[in-house]
N, C-alpha and C positions, 0 to 999 in steps of 0.2 A: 249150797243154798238153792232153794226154789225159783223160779223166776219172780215170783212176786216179792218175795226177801230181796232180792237183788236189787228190783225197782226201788223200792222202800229205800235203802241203802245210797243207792247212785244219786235219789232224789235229795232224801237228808244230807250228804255231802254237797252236791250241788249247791243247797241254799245256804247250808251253813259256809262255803268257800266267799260266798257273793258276803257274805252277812260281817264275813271278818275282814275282805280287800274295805267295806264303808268304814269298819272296824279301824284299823288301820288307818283310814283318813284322818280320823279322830288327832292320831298321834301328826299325822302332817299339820293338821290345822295350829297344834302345839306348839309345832313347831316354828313356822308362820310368825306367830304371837311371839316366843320367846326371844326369835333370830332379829323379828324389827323393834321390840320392847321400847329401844329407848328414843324412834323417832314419834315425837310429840307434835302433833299438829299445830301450828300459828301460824297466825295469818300469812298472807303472801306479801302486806304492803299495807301502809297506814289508812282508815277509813279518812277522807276529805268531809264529808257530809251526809250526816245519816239519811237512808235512803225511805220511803213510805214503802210500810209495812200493811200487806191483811195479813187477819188471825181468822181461821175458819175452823167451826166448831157442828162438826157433822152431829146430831143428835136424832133419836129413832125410839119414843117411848124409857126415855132417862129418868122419869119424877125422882127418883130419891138423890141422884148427884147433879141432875142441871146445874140448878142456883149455884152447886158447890163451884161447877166449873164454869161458870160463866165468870161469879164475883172471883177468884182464883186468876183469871187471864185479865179482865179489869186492872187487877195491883200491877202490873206485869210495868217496868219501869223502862217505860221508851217515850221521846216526845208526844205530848198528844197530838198534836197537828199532823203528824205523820203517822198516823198508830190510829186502823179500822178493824173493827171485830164484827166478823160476819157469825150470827148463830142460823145454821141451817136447820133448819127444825122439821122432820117429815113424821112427827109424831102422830099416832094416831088415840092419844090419851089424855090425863090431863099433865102432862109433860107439857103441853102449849103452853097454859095457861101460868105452869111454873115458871116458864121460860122467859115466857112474855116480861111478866114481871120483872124478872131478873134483869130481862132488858132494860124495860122502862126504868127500874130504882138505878140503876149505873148511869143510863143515859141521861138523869135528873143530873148526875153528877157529872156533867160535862164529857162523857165518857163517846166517841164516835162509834157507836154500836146500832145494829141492826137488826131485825127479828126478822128471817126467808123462810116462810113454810110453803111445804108442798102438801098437794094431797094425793097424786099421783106415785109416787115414791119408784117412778122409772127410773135405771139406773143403780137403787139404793144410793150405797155411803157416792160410790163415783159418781153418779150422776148429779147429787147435790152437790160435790165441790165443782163438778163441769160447768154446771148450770149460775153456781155462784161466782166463778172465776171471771164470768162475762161480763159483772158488774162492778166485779174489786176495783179497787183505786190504786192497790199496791202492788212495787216492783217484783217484793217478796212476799209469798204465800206460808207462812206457820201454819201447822193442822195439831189440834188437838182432839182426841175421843173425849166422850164425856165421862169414863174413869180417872181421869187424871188430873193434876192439882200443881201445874205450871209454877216455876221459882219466876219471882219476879226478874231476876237475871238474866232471862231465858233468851231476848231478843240482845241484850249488850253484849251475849258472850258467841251468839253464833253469826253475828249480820256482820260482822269485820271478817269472817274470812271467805265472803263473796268481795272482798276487792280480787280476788284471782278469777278474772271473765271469764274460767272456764270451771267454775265449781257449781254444778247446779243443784247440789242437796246437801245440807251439813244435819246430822242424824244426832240425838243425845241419846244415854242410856237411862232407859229405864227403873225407876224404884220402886219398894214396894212398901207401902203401907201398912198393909197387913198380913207380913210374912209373919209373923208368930202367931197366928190366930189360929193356927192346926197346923198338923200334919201335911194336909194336903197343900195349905197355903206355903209351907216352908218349902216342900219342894218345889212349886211351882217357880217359887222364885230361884233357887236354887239353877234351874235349868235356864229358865230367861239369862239370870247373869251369863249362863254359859255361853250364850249364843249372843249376846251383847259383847261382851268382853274379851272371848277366844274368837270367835265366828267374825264377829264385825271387825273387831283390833286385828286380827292375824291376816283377813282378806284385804281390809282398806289400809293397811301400813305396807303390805307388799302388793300393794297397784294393782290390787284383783277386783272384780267387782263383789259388789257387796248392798246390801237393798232397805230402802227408806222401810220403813217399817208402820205405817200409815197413821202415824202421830209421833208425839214431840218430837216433830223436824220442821226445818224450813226450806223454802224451795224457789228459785228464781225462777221467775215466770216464766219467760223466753225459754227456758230449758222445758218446761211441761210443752208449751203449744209445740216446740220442735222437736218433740220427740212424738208428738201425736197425738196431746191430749190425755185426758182422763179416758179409760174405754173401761166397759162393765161387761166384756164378753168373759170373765173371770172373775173369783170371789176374791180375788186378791190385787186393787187393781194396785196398790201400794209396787209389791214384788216385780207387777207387769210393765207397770212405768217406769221403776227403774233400772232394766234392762233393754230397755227401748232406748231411755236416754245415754245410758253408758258406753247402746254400740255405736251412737251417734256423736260418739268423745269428749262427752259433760263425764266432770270428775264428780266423787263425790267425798265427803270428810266425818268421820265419825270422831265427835269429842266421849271419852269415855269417863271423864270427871264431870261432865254437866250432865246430872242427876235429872230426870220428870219424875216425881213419886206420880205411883199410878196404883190401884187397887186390883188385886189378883182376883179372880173367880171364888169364891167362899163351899159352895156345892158344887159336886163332883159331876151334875148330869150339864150344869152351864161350863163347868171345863172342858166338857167329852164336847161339846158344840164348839164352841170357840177352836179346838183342836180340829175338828171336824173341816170347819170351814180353812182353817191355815191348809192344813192336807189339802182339800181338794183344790184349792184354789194353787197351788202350789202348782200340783200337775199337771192342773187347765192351760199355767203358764209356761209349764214344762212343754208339753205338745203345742205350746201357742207358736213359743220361741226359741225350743231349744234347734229345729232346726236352720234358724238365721242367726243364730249363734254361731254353729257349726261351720257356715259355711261364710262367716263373717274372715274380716282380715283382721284379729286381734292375735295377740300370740297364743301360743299354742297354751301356754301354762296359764293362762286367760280362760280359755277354753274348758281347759282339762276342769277347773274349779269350779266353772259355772256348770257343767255337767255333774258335777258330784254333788254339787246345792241344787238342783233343779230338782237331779231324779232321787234324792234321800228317803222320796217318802215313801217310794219302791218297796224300801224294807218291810215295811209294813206287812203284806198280804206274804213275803218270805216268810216272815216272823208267825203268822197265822199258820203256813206250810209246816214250818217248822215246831211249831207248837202241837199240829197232829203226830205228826209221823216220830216225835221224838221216843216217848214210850216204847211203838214197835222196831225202832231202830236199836235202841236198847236191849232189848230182849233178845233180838239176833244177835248184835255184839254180844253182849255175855256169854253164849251159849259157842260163840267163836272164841270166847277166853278174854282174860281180863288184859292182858299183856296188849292186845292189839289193840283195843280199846283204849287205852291209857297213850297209845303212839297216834292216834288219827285224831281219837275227838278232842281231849282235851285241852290239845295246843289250838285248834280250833274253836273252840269256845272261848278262850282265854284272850285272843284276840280281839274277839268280837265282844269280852264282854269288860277286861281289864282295860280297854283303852277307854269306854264309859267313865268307869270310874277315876280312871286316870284326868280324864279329859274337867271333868266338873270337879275333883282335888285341887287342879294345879287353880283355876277361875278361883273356886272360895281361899286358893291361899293368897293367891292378888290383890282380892278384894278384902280379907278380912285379917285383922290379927290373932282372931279365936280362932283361924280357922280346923283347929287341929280337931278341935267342940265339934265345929260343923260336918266329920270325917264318915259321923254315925249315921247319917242322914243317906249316905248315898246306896246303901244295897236298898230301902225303899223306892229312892230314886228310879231305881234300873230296873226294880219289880214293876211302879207304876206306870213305869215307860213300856215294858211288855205287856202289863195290861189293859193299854189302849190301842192293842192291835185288832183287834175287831170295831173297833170306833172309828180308826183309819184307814183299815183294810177297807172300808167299805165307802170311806170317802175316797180314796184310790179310784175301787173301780166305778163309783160312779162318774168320774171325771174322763176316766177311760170310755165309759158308754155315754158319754154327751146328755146323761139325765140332766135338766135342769134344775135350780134349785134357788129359792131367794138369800138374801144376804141375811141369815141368821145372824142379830147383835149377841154379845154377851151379856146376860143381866151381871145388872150391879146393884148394888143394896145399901150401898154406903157403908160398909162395915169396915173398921179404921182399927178397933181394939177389939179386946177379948171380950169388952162389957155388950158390944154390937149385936147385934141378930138379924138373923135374915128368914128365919122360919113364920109363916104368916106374909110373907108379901110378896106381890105378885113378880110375874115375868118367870116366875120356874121352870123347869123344861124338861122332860118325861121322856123317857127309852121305855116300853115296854119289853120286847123280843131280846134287846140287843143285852141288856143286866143277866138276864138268864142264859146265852151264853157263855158269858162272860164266866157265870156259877157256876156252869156247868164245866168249861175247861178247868175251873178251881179245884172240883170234888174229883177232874180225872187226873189232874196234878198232884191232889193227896194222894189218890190211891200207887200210885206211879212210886212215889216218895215210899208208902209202904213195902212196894215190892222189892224197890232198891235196900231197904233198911234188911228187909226181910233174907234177899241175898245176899248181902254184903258188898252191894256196889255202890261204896260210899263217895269213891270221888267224883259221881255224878249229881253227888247230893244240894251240894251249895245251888247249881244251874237249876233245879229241879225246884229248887226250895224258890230261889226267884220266880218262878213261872206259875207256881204255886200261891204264893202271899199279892204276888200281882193281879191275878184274874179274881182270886177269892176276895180284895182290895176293890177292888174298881165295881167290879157286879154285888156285894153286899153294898157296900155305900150309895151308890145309885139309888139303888131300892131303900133302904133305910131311907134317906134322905128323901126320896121321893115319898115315902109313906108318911112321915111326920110333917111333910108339908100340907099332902092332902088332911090329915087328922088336924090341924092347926085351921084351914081354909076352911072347912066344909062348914061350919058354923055360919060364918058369915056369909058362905055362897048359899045355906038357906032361908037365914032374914029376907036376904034379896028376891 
């Protein structure tokens, strides 16, 4: 081989080695979950007297779901006398004015609610609950987003297992609304379960830490100010506070049957954001805290965990790595014979990509009785999860280069059913550069696929084929979706 063959080679191994030890994790995480399955969280000790509760409802330009959530945490069935609903409102739309309302008609009904707007919007999401926290009346803090649609059960079932003084976050799972509404919505949820159900059940049943997730959860106060507050040097201040609090020996509890229905992302350029922001926020907190982690006194297999959740999103920019050089690594292997080929990569791919699927199987057969239905769902899965590596890749290294960035919300649109729509209204959010490469790794992925078909190297076909359907997935729909929204909008942006 040339030495440039060689690099190529040494490099494609390298990444794919990293790419399959995360790989791997996957099946520890499994394992995790399977091993403590059947200790079930209850309280530690009888509730004496229910305790006063705020409900904080961060909002940033919401008009189509405010009302839904404001009237939604209103039903919410806890004494009134101890039960305050702070609405943070830093809207800069007629989201106020929605709001407002919403306040006013509940507060007609007796309801102890309040409307906080900012016009500054320092901070973002963390700086209005900091700012709100100042004035709360309650022991315990609930945080909902304004996607989500609170069971009225929600305070009866989590505020008894803060009788154990040392629990300072009890977290619920996530649902979703509008998982049948596409493709893109099934998987989304798809993967949330995973990281709810494996991620959260398998780390907080085996005493690892494991992270609030910046809504339906509740939080003893005394645990946020002693861990240090709300801080907004991060997009994530959710992740950042509760690794502050955990190494400061606040437990936390995840109920995995108390449901929050919450509505997914419906277009694919407000997913790439929302994904965008968890990434970089992710490794802001990684570089914030992983080195007082490290050199904290928890156990070592404490450690070892939070290292593997911290730096995951790592994969990413591998995954872009990997996505060049895999064609020209190929074409050297072949030309080194099939035999060798079949001994290095493919148990190496198989790691890295069988335990994906392994991982999100074993979640929907937990959760579901169809789940066998649900089986077909997952090589899309793991295609669209490759084809947000240039959406992540790039929130990566911005996080790595200290660029700044504002707290991008996710639009929401209210869309609940299939009858729903979200084309024509505002809050959409536009990639130009980034869809076209995206295309552009598509059309080198068919051709790659041609070449293989063409010599006969079919067992790199399936890997191929994913990497393929993934980019040409995420960079057509972007653009689609981007283009029928402007074709829908432009009418009424020229009345105006």
């Amino acid at each position: 081989m040339t030495p440039s063959e060689t690099l190529i080679l040494a490099t494609y191994f390298f990444v794919l080695v990293i790419l399959a030890v995360y790989g791997w994790h996957r099946y520890y995480l499994v394992y995790l979950y399977m091993k403590n399955k059947g200790r079930i969280p209850v309280p530690a000790g009888k509730l004496e007297a229910w305790p006063a509760v705020t409900i904080q409802l961060p909002i940033y330009n919401e008009m189509y779901v405010a009302d839904r959530l404001i009237d939604a945490v209103c039903q919410i069935d806890y004494p009134r006398e101890l039960l305050e609903i702070q609405v943070l409102d830093d809207s800069t739309d007629e989201t106020q004015s929605v709001a407002e309302q919403a306040v006013r008609r509940n507060a007609a009904r007796g309801v102890d609610i309040t409307f906080i707007h900012r016009t500054d919007r320092s901070g973002y999401k963390a700086g209005a609950l900091e700012a709100a926290l100042k004035v709360a009346k309650g022991e315990f803090v609930a945080i909902f987003d304004a996607d989500f649609i609170p069971t009225p059960d929600f305070l009866t079932r989590t505020v008894p297992f803060f009788t154990d003084p040392k629990v300072a976050m009890v977290q619920a799972r996530w649902g979703h609304i509008n998982q049948d509404y596409s493709l893109l919505t099934k998987i989304q949820s798809i993967l949330l379960d995973g990281h709810f159900v494996l991620e959260h059940g398998g780390r907080n049943r085996a005493g690892l830490f494991f992270n609030f997730n910046g809504t339906a959860g509740i939080w003893r106060r005394t645990a946020i100010t002693d861990a240090g507050g709300w801080q907004h040097d991060t997009l994530t201040e959710d992740l950042d506070l509760s690794y502050r609090a955990q190494l400061r020996g606040w437990r936390f509890v995840f109920l995995p049957d108390l449901i929050a229905p919450a509505e997914v992302p419906v277009e694919m350029n407000s997913f790439k954001s929302q994904q965008h922001r968890w990434a970089k926020g992710s490794i802001q907190t990684c570089l914030k805290l992983l080195p007082r982690i490290l050199r904290s006194n928890v156990p070592l297999h404490v450690k070892t965990e939070a290292f593997f959740h911290l730096t995951a999103n790592f994969n990413y920019p591998l995954m872009c790595v990997l996505s060049v050089l895999m064609a020209p690594a190929m074409v050297i292997r072949y030309n080194m014979g099939w035999y060798e080929m079949l001994l290095i990569d493919v148990p190496l791919f198989f790691a890295a990509t069988a335990s994906v699927a392994n991982f999100y199987m074993v979640c929907q057969r937990e959760l579901h009785a169809d789940w066998i239905t649900r089986v077909k769902y997952l090589p899309f899965l793991m295609s669209i999860g490759i084809g947000l590596a240039i959406n992540n890749t790039k929130a990566v290294l911005e996080a790595l280069f200290n660029k700044q960035s504002e707290f991008a919300r996710t639009p929401k649109y209210r869309v609940e059913t299939g009858a729903d729509e979200w084309i024509g209204k505002k809050y959409r959010q536009s990639f130009v550069v980034q869809p076209m490469i995206e295309l552009a790794l598509g059309l080198y992925y068919t051709a790659t696929v041609f070449y293989a078909l063409a010599n006969g190297i079919y067992g790199t076909l399936p890997f191929l084929v994913l990497f393929q359907i993934g980019f040409l997935y995420t960079g057509l729909l972007s653009i689609i979706q981007q283009y029928a929204g402007d074709v829908v909008l432009k009418p009424a942006e020229e009345e105006t």
